[in-house]
C-alpha positions in Angstrom: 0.0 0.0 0.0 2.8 2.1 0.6 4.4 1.8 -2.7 0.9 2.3 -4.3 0.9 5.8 -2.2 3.9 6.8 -3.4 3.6 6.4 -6.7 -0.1 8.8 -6.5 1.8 11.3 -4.8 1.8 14.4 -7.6 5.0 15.4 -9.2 6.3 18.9 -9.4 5.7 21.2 -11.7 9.3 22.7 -12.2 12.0 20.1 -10.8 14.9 21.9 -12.2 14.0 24.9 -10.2 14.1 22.2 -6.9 17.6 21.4 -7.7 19.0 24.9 -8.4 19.7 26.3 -5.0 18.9 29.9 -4.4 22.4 31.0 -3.8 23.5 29.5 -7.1 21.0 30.5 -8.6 21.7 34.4 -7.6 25.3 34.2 -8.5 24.2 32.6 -11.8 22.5 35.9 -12.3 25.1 38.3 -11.4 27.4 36.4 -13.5 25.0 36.6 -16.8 24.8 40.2 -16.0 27.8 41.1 -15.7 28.4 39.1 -18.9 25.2 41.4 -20.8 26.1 44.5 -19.8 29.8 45.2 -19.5 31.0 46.1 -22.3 34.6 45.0 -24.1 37.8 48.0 -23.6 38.4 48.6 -27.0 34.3 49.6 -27.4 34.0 52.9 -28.8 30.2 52.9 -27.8 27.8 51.8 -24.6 25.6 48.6 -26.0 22.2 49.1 -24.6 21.0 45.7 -23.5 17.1 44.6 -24.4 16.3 42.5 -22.0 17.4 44.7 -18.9 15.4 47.4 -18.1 18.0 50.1 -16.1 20.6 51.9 -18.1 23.9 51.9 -17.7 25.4 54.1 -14.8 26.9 57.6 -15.8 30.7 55.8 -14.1 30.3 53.4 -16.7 29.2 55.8 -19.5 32.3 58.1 -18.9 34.4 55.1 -18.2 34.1 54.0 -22.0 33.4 57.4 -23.2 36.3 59.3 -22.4 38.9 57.8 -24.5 36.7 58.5 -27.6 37.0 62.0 -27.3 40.7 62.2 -26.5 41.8 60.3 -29.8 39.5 63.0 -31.4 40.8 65.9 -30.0 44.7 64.5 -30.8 43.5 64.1 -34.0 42.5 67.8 -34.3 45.3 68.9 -32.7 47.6 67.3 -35.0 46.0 68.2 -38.0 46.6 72.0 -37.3 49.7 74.2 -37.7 53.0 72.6 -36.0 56.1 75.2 -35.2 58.4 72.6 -35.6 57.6 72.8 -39.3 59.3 74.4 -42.7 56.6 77.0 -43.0 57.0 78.1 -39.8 61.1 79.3 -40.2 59.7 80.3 -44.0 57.1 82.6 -41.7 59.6 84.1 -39.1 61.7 84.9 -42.0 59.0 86.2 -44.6 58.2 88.6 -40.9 61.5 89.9 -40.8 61.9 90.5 -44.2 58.3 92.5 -44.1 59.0 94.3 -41.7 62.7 95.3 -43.1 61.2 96.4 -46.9 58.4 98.5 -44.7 60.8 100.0 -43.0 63.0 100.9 -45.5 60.0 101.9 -48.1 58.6 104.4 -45.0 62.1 105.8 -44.4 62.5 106.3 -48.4 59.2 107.3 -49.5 58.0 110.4 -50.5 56.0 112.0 -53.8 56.3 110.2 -57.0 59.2 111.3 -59.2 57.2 112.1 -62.1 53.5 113.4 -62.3 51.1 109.8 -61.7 47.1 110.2 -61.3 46.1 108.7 -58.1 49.6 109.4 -57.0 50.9 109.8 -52.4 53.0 110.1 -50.3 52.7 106.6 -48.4 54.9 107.5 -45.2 52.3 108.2 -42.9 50.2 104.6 -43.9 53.6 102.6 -44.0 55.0 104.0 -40.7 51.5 102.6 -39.0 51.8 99.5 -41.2 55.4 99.0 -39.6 54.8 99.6 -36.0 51.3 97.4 -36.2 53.6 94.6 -38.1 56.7 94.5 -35.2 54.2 94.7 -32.7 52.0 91.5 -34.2 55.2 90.3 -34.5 56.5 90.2 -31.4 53.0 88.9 -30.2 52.8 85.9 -33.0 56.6 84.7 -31.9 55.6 84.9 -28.4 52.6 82.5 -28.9 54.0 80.1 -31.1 57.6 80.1 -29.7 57.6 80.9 -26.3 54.0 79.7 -24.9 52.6 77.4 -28.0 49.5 79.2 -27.6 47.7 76.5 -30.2 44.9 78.5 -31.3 46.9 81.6 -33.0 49.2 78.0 -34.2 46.4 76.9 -35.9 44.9 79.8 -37.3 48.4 81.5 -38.6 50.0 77.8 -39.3 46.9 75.8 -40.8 46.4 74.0 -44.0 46.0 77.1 -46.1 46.4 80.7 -43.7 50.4 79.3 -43.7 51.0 80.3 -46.9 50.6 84.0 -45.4 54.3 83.6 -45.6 54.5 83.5 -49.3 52.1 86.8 -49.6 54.4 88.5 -46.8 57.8 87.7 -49.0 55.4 89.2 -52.5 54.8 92.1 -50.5 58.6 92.6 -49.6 59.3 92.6 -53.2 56.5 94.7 -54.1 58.1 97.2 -52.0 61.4 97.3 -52.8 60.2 97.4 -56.5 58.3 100.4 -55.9 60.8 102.4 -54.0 61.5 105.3 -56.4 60.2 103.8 -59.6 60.5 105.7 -62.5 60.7 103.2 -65.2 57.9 101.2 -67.5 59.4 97.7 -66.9 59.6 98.6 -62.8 56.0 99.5 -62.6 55.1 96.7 -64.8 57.5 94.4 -62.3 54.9 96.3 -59.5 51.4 95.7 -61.3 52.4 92.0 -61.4 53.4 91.8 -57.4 50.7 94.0 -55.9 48.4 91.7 -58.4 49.6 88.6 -57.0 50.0 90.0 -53.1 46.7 91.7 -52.7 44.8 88.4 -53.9 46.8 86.0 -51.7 46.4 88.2 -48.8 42.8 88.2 -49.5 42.1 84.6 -49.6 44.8 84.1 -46.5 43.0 86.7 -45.0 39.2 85.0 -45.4 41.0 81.6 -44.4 42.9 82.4 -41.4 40.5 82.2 -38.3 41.4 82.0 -34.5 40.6 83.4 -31.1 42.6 85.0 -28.7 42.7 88.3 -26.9 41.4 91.8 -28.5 44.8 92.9 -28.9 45.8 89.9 -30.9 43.0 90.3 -33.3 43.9 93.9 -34.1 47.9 93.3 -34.5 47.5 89.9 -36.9 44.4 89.0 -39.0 42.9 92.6 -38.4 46.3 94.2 -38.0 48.8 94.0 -40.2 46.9 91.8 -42.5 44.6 94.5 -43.1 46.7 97.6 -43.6 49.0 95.1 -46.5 45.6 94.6 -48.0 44.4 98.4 -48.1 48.1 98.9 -49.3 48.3 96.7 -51.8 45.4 97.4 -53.2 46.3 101.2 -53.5 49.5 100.1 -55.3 47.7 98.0 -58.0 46.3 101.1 -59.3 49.3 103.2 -58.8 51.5 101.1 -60.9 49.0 101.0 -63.8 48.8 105.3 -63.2 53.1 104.9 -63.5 52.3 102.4 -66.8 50.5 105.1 -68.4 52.9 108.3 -67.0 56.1 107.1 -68.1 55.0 106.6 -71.7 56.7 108.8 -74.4 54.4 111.5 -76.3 50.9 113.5 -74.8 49.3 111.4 -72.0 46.6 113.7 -71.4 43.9 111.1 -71.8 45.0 109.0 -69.9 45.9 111.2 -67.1 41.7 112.6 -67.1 40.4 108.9 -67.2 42.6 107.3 -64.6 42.6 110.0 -61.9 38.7 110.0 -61.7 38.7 106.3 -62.0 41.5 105.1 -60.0 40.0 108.1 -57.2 36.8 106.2 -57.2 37.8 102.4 -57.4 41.0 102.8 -54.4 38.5 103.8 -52.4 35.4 101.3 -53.5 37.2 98.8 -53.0 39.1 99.2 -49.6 35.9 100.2 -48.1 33.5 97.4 -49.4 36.1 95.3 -47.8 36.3 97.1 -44.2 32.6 97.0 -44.3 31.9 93.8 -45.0 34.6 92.0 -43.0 33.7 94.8 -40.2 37.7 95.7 -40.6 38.5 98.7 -39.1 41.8 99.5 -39.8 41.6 98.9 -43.7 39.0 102.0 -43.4 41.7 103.7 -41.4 44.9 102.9 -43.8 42.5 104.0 -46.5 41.4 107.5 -44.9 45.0 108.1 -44.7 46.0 106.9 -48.3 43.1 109.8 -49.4 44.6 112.3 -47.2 48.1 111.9 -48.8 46.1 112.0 -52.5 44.6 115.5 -51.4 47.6 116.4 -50.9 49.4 115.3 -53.6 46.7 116.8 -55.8 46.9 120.4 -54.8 50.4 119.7 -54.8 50.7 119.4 -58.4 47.0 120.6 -59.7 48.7 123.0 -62.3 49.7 119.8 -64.4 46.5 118.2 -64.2 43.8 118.4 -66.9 41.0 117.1 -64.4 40.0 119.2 -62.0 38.1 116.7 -60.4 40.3 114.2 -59.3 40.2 116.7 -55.9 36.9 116.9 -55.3 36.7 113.2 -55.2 40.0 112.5 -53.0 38.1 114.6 -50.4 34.8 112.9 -50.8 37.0 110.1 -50.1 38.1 111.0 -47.0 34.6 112.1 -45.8 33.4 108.3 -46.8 36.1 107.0 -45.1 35.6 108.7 -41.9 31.9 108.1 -42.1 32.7 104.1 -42.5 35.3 104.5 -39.3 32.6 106.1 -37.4 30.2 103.7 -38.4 32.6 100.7 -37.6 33.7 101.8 -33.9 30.5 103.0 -32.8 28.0 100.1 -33.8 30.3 97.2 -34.9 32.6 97.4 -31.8 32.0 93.8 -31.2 32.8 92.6 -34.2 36.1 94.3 -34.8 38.1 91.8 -32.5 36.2 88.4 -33.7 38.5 86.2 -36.3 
């Protein structure tokens, strides 16, 4: 009867569970969790697991996060400007020599030789241009020599604002050209130069971008990048004027057409630029470019068939001032941004 009683006694429903203790059983759990949810080292991402309903913890999410972000910040490190480089000793000396040829151009300069529409006396402009240039200078050696200050590196060193050097070294020879030209071939030798400087400095210009201090902004990209610009752009037209002055026979046409046009288009053009780029001391080199062509104009009005080559050399500076004024007083914010 006994036997016949155990064998109507009801089985269980689960008898795997019966031989799983619980403390096995709870260890078998941690150890299939631990297995889900943490994830391998060289993960560049946190898995979200399905079957588990609580997320990660933020120690784990940093834990496997953090090394992502450093390999992309070394990569954008090393992709910009290095001082160990070529281009930077071709920059240092390309500085040197710029400032030298500005020097010497400011210590030489005075009215042209022979009567040129459009014609100055660039010592004022230059001497600026060469204290704003030895001062960014001193302040672009100190950040990429002394304290490796890597934003100005990468903005003056990058993939394309390092070629600044190689508009610096066209500008030396634009102004060694220049310095007392009389001749056809030597202004032709300048049209080329201030051609091929003022467009490189342009695109180096809209290329190079960085932050630093207010004082850094208005002695590199905004400094001394922007009086070579207005300068350069002065002496484009001034060495097509010295084309047309130093040719044999009765020049007279040329003289009226070029001094009203070349009055009008200097200015145009430096101006557009200062407004748009919100470039204050383009307007500035360019106020005082006008000021030297007033001068110049009443200097030698006697030998000019226009009269109105003047009028418009004041209306210049007027315009000029205006923009200036306009710049300082409601774009003051803008004037130290890259």
């Amino acid at each position: 009867m006994e036997e016949d009683r155990e064998e109507r006694e009801p089985l269980p429903e689960n008898p795997q569970q019966n031989d799983i203790p619980e403390e096995n059983l709870q260890n078998n759990m941690n150890t299939e969790e631990n297995v889900i949810y943490t994830p391998p080292p060289s993960s560049p991402y946190i898995p979200v697991p399905v079957s588990y309903n609580m997320p990660p913890s933020n120690s784990d999410v940093n834990t496997y996060a953090t090394p992502v972000s450093n390999n992309n910040s070394n990569q954008s490190s090393s992709s910009g400007g290095e001082t160990n480089s070529l281009w930077y000793d071709i920059s240092v000396f390309s500085w040197i020599a710029l400032l030298w040829t500005t020097y010497n151009y400011f210590r030489n300069e005075g009215f042209p030789g022979l009567f040129i529409p459009a014609g100055a006396n660039l010592s004022l402009p230059l001497a600026i241009t060469s204290v704003i240039g030895t001062i960014g200078f001193i302040i672009y050696f100190k950040n990429t020599t002394l304290n490796k200050n890597q934003s100005i590196i990468n903005g003056m060193l990058g993939e394309m604002s390092k070629y600044h050097s190689i508009a610096f070294i066209l500008v030396s020879c634009l102004f060694l050209t220049l310095d007392s030209a009389t001749k056809k071939g030597t202004f032709i030798m300048g049209l080329i130069l201030s051609l091929l400087a003022c467009g490189l400095l342009g695109f180096i210009y809209y290329q190079t971008d960085f932050s630093g201090e207010w004082y850094e902004m208005i002695t590199l990209k905004k400094g001394v990048y922007s009086c070579l610009i207005s300068l350069t752009w002065y002496m484009l037209f001034y060495s097509i004027s010295g084309i047309g002055a130093s040719k044999e026979g009765d020049n007279d046409d040329f003289y009226k057409g070029a001094g009203v046009a070349f009055s009008i288009l200097i200015g145009l053009g430096n101006l557009a630029f200062a407004f748009f780029f919100k470039d204050l001391l383009v307007a500035v080199i360019n106020l005082l470019i006008y000021i030297e062509m007033a001068k110049y104009f009443y200097l030698v009005k006697d030998y000019i068939p226009n009269k109105a080559d003047g009028a418009l050399d004041i209306i210049m500076v007027l315009v000029s001032g205006g923009i200036i004024f306009y710049l300082f007083f409601k774009e003051r914010e803008n004037l130290y941004r890259s």
